[in-house]
LUMNUPA-345058 format. One line per field, with one value per atom (N, C-alpha, C): x, y, z; residue number from 0. Coordinates in steps of 0.2 Angstrom, whole numbers. Layout:
N
x = [X;...]
y = [Y;...]
z = [Z;...]
resi = [NUM;...]
//
This chain:
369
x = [-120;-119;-111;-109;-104;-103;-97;-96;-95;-96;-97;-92;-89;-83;-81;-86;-85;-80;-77;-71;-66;-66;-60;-57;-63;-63;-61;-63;-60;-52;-52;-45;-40;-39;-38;-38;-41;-42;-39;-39;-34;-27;-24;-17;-13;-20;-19;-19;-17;-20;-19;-12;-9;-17;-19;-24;-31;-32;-38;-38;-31;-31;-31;-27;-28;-35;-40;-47;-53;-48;-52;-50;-46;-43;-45;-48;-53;-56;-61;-65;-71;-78;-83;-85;-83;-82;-90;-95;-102;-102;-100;-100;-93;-92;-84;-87;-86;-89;-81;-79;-72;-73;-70;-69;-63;-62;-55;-53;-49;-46;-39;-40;-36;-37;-30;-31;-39;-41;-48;-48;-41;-41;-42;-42;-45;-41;-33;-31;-34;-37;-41;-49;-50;-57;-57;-53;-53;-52;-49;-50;-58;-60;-66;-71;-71;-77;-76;-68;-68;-71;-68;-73;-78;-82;-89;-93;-88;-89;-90;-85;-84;-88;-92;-98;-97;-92;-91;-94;-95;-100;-91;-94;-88;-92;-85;-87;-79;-82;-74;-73;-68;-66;-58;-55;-50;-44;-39;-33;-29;-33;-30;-38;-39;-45;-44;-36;-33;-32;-33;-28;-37;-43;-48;-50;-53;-54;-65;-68;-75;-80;-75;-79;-79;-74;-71;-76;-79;-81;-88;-91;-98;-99;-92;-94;-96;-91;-90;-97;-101;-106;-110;-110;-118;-116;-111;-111;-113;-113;-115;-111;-104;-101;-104;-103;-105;-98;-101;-93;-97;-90;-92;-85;-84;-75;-76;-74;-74;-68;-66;-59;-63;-55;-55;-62;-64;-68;-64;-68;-64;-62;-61;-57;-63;-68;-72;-79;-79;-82;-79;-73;-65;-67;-66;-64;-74;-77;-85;-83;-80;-82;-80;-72;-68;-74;-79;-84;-88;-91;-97;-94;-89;-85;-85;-84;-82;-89;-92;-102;-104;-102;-104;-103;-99;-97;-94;-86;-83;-83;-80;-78;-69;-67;-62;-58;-53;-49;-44;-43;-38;-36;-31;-28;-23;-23;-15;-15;-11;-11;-14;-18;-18;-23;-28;-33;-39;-40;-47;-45;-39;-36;-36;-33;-31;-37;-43;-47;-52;-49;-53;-51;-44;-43;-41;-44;-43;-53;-54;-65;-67;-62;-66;-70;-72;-79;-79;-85;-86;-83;-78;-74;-76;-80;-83;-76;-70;-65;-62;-61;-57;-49;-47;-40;-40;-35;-32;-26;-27;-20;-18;-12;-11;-5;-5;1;5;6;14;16;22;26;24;21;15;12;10;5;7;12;14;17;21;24;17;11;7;4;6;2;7;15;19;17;12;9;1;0;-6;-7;-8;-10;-17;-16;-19;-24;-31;-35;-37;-33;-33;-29;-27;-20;-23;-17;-15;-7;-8;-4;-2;5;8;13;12;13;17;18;23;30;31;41;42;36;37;41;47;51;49;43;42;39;36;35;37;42;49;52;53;58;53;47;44;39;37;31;35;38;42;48;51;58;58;54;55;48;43;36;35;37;35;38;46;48;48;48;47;40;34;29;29;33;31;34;42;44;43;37;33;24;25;19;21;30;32;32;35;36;29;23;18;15;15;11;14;22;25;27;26;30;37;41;49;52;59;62;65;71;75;83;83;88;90;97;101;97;94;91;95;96;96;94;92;86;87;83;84;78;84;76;79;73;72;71;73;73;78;83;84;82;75;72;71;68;65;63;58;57;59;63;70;73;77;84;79;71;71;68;69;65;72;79;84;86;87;88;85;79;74;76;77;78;85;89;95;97;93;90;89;82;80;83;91;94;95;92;94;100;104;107;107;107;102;110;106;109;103;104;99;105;96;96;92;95;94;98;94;94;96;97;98;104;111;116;117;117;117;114;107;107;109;110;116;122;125;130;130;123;122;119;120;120;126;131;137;139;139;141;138;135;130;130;135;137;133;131;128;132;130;132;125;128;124;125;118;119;113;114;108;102;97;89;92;95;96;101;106;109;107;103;102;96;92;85;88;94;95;99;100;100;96;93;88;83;84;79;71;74;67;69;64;63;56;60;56;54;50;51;47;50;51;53;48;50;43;39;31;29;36;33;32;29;27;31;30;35;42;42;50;52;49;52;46;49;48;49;44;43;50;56;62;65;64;67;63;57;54;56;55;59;66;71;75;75;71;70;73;75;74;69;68;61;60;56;54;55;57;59;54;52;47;48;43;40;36;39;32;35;30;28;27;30;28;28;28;28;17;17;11;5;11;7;8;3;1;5;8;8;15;21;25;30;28;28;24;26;21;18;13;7;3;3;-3;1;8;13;14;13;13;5;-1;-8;-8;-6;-4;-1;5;8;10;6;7;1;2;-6;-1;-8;-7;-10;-8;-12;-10;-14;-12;-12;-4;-5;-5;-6;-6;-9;-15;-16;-13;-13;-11;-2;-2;4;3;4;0;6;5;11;10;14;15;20;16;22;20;27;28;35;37;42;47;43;46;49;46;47;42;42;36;41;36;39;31;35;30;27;23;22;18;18;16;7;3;-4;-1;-2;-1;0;5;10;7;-1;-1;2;1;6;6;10;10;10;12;10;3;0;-7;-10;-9;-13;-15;-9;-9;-8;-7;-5;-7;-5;-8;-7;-1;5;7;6;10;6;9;7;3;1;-4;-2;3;7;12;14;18;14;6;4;0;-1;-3;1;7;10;5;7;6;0;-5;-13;-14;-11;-11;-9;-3;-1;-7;-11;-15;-20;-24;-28;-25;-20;-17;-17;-16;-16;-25;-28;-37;-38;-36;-36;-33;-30;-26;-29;-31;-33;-43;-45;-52;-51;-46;-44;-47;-47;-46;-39;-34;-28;-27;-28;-27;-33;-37;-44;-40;-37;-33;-26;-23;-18;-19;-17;-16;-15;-18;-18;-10;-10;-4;-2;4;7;12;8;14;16;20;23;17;15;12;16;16;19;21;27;29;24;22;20;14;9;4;5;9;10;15;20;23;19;13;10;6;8;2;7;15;18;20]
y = [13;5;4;-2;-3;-9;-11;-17;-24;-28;-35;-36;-39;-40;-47;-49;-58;-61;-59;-60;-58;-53;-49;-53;-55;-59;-68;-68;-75;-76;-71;-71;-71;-66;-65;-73;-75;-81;-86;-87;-93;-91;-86;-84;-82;-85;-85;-91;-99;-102;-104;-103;-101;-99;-92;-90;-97;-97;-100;-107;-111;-115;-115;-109;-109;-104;-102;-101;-107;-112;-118;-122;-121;-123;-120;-114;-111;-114;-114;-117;-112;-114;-112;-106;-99;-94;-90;-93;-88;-86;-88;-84;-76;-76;-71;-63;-59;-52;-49;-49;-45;-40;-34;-28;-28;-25;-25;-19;-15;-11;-11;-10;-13;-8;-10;-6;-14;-9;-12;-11;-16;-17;-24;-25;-31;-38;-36;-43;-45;-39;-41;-46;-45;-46;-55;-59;-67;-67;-65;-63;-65;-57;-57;-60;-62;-68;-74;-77;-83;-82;-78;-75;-76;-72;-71;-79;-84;-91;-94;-93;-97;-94;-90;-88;-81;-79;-72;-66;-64;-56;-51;-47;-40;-35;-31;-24;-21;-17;-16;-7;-7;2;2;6;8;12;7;11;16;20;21;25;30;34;32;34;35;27;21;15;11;16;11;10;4;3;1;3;5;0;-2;-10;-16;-14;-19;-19;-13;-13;-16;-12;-15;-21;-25;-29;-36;-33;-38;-35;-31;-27;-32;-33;-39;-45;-48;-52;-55;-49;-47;-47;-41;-36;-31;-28;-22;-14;-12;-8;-2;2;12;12;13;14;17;21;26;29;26;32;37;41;50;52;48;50;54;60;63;63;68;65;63;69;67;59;60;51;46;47;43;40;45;44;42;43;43;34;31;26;20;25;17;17;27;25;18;20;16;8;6;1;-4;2;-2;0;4;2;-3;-8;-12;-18;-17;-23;-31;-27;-35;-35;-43;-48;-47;-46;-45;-42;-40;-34;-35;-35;-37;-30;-26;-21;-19;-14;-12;-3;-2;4;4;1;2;8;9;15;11;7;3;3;1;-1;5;9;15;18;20;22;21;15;9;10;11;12;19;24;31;31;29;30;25;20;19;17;13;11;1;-2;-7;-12;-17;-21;-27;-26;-34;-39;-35;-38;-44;-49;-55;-53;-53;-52;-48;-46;-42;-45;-42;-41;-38;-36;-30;-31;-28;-28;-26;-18;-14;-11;-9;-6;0;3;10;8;0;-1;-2;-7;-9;-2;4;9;12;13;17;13;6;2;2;6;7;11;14;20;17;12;9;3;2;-2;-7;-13;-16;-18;-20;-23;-31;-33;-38;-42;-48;-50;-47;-45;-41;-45;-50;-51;-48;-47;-42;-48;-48;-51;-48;-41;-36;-37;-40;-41;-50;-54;-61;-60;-65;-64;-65;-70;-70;-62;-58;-53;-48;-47;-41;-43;-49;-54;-50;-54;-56;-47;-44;-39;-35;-32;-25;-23;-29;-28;-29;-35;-33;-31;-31;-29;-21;-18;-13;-9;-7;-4;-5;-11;-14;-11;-12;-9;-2;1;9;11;8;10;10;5;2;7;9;13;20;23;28;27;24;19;23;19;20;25;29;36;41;42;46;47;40;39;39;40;41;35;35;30;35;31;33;35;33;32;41;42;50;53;51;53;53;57;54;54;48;45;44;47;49;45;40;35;39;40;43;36;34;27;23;18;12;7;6;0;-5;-10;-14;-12;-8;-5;-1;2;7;3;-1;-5;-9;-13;-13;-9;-2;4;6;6;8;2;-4;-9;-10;-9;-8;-2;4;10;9;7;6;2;-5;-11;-6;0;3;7;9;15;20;20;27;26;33;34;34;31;30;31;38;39;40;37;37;42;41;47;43;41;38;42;44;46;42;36;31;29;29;30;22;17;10;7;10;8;14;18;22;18;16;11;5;1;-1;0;3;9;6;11;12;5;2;-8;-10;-8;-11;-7;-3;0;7;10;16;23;28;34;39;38;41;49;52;62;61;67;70;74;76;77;85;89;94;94;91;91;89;82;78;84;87;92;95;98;103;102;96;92;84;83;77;78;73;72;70;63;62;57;58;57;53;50;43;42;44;42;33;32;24;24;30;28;27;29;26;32;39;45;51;56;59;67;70;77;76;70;69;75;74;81;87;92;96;103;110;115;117;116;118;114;108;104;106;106;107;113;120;125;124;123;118;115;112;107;109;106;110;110;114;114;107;104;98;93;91;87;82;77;72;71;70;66;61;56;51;49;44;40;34;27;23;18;22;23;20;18;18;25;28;36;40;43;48;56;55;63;62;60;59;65;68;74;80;87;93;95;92;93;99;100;104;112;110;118;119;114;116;117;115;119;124;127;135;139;136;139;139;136;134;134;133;133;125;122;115;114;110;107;101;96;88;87;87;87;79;75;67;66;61;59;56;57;57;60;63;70;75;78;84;88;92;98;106;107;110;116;124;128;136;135;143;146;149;155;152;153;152;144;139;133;127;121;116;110;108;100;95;90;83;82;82;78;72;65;61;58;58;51;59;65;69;66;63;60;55;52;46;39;33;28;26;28;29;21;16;10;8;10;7;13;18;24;25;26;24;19;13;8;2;-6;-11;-13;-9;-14;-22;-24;-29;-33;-40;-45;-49;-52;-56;-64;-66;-72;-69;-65;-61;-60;-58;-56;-61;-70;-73;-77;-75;-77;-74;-67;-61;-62;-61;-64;-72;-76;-85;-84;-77;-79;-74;-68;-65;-70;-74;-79;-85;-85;-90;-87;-79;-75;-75;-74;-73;-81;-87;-92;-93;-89;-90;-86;-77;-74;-77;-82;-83;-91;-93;-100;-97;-105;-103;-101;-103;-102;-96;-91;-83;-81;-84;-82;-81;-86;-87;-82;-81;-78;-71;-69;-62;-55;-50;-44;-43;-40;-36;-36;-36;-37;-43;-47;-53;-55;-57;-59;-66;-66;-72;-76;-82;-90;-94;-96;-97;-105;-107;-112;-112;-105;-104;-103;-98;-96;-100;-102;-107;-115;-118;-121;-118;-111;-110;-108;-109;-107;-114]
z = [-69;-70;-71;-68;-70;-74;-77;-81;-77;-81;-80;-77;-71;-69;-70;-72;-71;-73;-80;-84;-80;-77;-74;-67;-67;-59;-62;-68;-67;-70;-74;-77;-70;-64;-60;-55;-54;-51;-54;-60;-63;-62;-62;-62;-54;-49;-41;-39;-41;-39;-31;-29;-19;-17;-18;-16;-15;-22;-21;-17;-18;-11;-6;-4;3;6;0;2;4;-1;1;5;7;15;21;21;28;30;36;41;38;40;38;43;40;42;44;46;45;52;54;63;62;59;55;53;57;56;54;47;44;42;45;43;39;32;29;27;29;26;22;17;11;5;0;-7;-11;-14;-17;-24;-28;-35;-36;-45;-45;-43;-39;-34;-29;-27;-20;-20;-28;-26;-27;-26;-27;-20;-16;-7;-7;-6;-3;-6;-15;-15;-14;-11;-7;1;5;11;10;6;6;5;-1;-1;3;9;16;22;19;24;28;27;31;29;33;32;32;27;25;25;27;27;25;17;14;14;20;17;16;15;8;12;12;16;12;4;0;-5;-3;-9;-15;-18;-25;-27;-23;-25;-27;-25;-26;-32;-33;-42;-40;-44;-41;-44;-50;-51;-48;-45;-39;-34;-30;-25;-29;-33;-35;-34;-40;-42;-35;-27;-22;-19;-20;-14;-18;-25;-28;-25;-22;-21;-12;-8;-4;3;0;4;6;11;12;10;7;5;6;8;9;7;0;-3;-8;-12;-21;-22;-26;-29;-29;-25;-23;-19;-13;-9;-4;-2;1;8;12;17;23;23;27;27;19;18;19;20;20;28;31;40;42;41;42;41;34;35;39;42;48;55;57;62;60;54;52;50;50;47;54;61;70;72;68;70;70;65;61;65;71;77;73;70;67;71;70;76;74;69;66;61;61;57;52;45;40;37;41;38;33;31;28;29;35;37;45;47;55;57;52;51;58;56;61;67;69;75;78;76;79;82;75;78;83;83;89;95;95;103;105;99;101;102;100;101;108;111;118;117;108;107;112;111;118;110;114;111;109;102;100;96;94;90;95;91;92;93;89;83;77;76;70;66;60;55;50;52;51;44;38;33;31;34;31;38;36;39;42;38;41;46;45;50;57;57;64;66;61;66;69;68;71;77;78;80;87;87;91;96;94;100;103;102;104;109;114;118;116;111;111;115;114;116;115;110;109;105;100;98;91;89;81;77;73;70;65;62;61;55;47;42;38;38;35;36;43;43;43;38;37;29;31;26;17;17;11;10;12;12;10;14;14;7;7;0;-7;-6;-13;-15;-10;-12;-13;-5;-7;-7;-9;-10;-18;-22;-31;-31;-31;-35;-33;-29;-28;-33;-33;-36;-46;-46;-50;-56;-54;-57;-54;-49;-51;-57;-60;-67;-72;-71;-78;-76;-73;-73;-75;-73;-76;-82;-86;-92;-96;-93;-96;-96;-90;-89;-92;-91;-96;-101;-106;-113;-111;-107;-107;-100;-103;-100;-93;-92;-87;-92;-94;-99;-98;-96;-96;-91;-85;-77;-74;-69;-61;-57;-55;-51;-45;-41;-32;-29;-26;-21;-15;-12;-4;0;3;7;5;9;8;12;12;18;10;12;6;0;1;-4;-10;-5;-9;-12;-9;-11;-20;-19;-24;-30;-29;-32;-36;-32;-34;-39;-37;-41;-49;-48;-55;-59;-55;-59;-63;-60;-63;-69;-67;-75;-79;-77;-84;-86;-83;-87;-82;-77;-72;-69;-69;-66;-57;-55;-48;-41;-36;-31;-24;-18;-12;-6;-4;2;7;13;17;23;30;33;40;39;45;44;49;46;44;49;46;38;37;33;25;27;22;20;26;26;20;23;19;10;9;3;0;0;3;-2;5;3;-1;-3;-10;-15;-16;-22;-25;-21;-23;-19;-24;-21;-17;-10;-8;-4;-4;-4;2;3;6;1;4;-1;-4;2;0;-7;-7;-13;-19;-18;-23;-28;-20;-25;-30;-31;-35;-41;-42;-48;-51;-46;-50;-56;-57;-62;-60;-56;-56;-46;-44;-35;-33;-32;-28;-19;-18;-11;-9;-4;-1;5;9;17;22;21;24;29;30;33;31;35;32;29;25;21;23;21;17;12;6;2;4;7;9;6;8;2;-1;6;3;-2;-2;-8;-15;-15;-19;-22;-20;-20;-25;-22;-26;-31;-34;-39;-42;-50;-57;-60;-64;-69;-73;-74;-78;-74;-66;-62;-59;-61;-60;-52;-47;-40;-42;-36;-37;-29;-27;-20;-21;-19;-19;-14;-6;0;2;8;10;10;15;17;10;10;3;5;9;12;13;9;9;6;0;-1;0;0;5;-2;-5;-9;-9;-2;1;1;1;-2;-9;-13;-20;-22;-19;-22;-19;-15;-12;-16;-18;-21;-28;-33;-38;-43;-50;-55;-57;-55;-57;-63;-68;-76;-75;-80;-81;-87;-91;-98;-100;-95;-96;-90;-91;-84;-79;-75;-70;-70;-72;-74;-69;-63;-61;-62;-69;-69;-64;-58;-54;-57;-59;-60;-57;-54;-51;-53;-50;-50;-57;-63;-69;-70;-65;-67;-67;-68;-67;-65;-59;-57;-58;-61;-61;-56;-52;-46;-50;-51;-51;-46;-48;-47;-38;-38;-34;-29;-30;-22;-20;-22;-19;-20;-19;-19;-27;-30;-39;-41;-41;-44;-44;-39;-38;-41;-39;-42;-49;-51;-58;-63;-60;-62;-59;-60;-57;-52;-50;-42;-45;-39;-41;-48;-50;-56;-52;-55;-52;-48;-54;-50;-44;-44;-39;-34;-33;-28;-26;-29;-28;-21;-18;-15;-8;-9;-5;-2;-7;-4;-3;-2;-1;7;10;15;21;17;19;22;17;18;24;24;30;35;36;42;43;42;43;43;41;45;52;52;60;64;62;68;69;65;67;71;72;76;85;87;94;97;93;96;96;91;92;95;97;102;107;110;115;118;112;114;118;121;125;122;125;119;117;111;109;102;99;93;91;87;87;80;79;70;70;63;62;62;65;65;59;59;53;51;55;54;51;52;48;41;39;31;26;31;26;20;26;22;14;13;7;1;3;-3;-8]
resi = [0;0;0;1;1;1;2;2;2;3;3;3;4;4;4;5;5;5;6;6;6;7;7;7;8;8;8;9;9;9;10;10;10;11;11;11;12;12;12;13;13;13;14;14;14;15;15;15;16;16;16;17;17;17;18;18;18;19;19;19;20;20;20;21;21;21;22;22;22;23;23;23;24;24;24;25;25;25;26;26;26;27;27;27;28;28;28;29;29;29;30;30;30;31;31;31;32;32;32;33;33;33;34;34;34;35;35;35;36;36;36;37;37;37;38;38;38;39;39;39;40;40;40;41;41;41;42;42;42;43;43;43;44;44;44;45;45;45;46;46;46;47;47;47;48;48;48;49;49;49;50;50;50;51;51;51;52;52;52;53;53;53;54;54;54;55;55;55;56;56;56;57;57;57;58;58;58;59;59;59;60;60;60;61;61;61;62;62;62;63;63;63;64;64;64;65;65;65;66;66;66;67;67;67;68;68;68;69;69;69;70;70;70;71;71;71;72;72;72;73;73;73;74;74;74;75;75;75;76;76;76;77;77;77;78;78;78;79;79;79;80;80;80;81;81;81;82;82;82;83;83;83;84;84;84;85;85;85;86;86;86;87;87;87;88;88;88;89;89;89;90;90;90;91;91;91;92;92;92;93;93;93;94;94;94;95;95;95;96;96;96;97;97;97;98;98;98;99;99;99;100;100;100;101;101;101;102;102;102;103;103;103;104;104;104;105;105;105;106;106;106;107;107;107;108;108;108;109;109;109;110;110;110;111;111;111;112;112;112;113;113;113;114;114;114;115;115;115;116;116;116;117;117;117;118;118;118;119;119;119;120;120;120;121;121;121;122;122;122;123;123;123;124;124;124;125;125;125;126;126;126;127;127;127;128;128;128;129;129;129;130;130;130;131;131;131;132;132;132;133;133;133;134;134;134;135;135;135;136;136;136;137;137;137;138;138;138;139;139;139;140;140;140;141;141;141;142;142;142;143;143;143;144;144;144;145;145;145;146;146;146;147;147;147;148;148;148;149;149;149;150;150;150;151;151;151;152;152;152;153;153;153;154;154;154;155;155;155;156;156;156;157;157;157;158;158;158;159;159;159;160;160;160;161;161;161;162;162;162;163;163;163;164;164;164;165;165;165;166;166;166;167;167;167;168;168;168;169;169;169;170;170;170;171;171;171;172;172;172;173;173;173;174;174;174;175;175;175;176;176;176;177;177;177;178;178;178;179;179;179;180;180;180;181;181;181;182;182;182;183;183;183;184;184;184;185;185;185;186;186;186;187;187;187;188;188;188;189;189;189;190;190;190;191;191;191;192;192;192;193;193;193;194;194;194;195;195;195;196;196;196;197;197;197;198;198;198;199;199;199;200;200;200;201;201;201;202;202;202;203;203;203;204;204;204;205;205;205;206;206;206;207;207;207;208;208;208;209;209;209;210;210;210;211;211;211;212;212;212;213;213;213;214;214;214;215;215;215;216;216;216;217;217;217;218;218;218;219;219;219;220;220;220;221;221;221;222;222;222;223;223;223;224;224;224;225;225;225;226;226;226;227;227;227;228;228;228;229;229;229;230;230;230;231;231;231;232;232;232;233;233;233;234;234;234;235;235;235;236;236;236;237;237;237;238;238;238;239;239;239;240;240;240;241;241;241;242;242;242;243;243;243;244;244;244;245;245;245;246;246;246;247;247;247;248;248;248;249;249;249;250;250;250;251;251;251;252;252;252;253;253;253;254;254;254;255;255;255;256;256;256;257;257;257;258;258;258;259;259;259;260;260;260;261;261;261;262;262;262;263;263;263;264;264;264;265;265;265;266;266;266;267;267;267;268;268;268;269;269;269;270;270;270;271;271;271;272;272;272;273;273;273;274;274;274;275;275;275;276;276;276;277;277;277;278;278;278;279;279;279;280;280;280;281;281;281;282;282;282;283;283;283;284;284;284;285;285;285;286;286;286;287;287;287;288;288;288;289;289;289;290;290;290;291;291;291;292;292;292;293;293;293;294;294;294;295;295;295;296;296;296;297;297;297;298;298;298;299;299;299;300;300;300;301;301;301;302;302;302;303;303;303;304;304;304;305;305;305;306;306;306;307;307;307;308;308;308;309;309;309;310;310;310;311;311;311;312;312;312;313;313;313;314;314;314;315;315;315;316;316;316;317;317;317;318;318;318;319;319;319;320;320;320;321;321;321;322;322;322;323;323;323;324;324;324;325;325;325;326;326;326;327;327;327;328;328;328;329;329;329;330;330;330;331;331;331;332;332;332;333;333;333;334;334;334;335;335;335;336;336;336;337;337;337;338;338;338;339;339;339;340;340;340;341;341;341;342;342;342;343;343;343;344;344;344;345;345;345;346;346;346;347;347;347;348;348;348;349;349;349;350;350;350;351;351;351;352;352;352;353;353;353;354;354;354;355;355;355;356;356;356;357;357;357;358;358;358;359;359;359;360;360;360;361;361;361;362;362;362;363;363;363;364;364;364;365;365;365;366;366;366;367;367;367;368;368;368]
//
């Protein structure tokens, strides 16, 4: 059994209210087969039970095993979603469910990650999809090596976006989930962000307020630069390994810290990800090589050759994981412009457009702020 969600769902709903207007601002969606692959906590769920009010048929799987919350899915499958999602489902129920998800013949696709699409035009399967929409940076790079079949809007590089979700909320609650998971500050660290795209600049900017000593590692030389120019000291991974405290990655690819880094660490030296992709650090070289304990949940203590490194919520994306992500007025924004995007790709004007990748129109999302 799981609990009542009702409360959870209303409290939630009154602190979105962007969202819940621009829910009641859709068109009557019972002709709308929505496949959605998405993180499945309780921000999402005043999403899809305004969809499910507007008549659309769902179907929820989960661009994130570790980021799913499972009262959430219940509580939207009573309502009458169809979900195949579970925190820490493994990798083979994981992948079974994007087959079963494009079995299911959407009409349409609301991603974060680019998991449906991909396997849509790697399977050859017969193309019932209208339109897609796609929401992070992971997603459109993956979306770079794919030859659409039809139009996929792309709401990740819309500046309320980049501004408001991953440039403050991300970095933002992962500290406050360090905060909370660890009992300890930042206060006499040195705090190593791996990336300066959005996300970094605002993971470095946060860790700093809390006390960190904060230096980045950024491999693109322009935006080192811009580092640089914005007042930080910047290293390389290999240097930084061997004196950090605590290491943040924020770049969306995959074994950024890698065995040799780790290798390197010092003993007691905290990881964490607050990147899309889970595989951002080589995970799968510390359960090789290492006797893993969890003296706090979500602590994974990692120890070999006479030392122990933190890996944090085990490298998946650590806000959500362990924590709530964004606030709710904060992601009130973020999901108001989502609801505007899935107003636009079930139009005829996105029926119409020609296959490919296109930024969402600002004339669409600007009305929901």
């Amino acid at each position: 059994m799981y609990k009542d969600f009702t409360a959870e769902l209303s409290w939630a709903t009154q602190h979105m209210p962007r969202t819940k207007y621009a829910l009641e601002a859709l068109p009557d969606l019972s002709q709308v087969r929505l496949a959605c692959n998405m993180h499945l906590d309780l921000k999402m769920a005043p999403l899809v039970a305004g969809l499910l009010d507007k008549g659309a048929a769902i179907y929820l799987t989960t661009c994130n095993p570790t980021t799913v919350q499972d009262e959430v899915v219940e509580h939207l499958k009573s309502k009458g979603a169809v979900g195949e999602a579970w925190r820490d489902m493994d990798d083979n129920a994981w992948q079974r469910s994007f087959d079963n998800a494009l079995a299911w013949q959407p009409t349409h696709l609301c991603e974060m990650g680019a998991d449906l699409t991909t396997r849509f035009h790697q399977t050859g399967r017969p193309n019932s999809i209208v339109a897609g929409l796609e929401a992070t940076g992971s997603g459109i790079s993956r979306l770079a090596g794919v030859t659409p079949q039809y139009p996929i809007f792309n709401w990740d590089d819309l500046p309320v976006k980049e501004g408001l979700h991953n440039r403050h909320m991300v970095g933002l609650t992962a500290w406050h989930t360090f905060f909370q998971t660890t009992h300890l500050t930042l206060h006499e660290k040195v705090v190593i962000i791996i990336g300066y795209g959005l996300v970094g600049q605002g993971t470095a900017t946060s860790a700093k307020a809390y006390g960190g000593k904060v230096e980045i590692v950024e491999r693109d030389p322009a935006r080192a630069l811009q580092a640089q120019y914005d007042g930080w000291h910047v290293v390389t991974l290999d240097e930084a390994a061997q004196y950090g405290d605590v290491f943040a990655t924020a770049t969306g690819a995959e074994n950024v810290i890698g065995a040799h880094h780790l290798e390197a660490m010092k003993s007691g030296a905290f990881v964490l990800n607050v990147g899309h992709v889970a595989k951002e650090i080589a995970v799968d070289y510390l359960r090789s090589n290492a006797v893993m304990s969890e003296p706090m949940p979500y602590i994974n203590a990692y120890t070999w050759h006479d030392k122990t490194v933190y890996l944090l919520a085990n490298g998946s994306m650590f806000n959500l994981t362990a924590g709530y992500g964004d606030s709710l007025n904060a992601f009130d924004v973020t999901l108001a412009v989502m609801v505007a995007g899935i107003g636009h790709i079930v139009s005829p004007e996105a029926q119409q457009q020609g296959a490919g990748v296109y930024l969402l129109p600002e004339r669409i999302w600007k009305g929901v702020l």
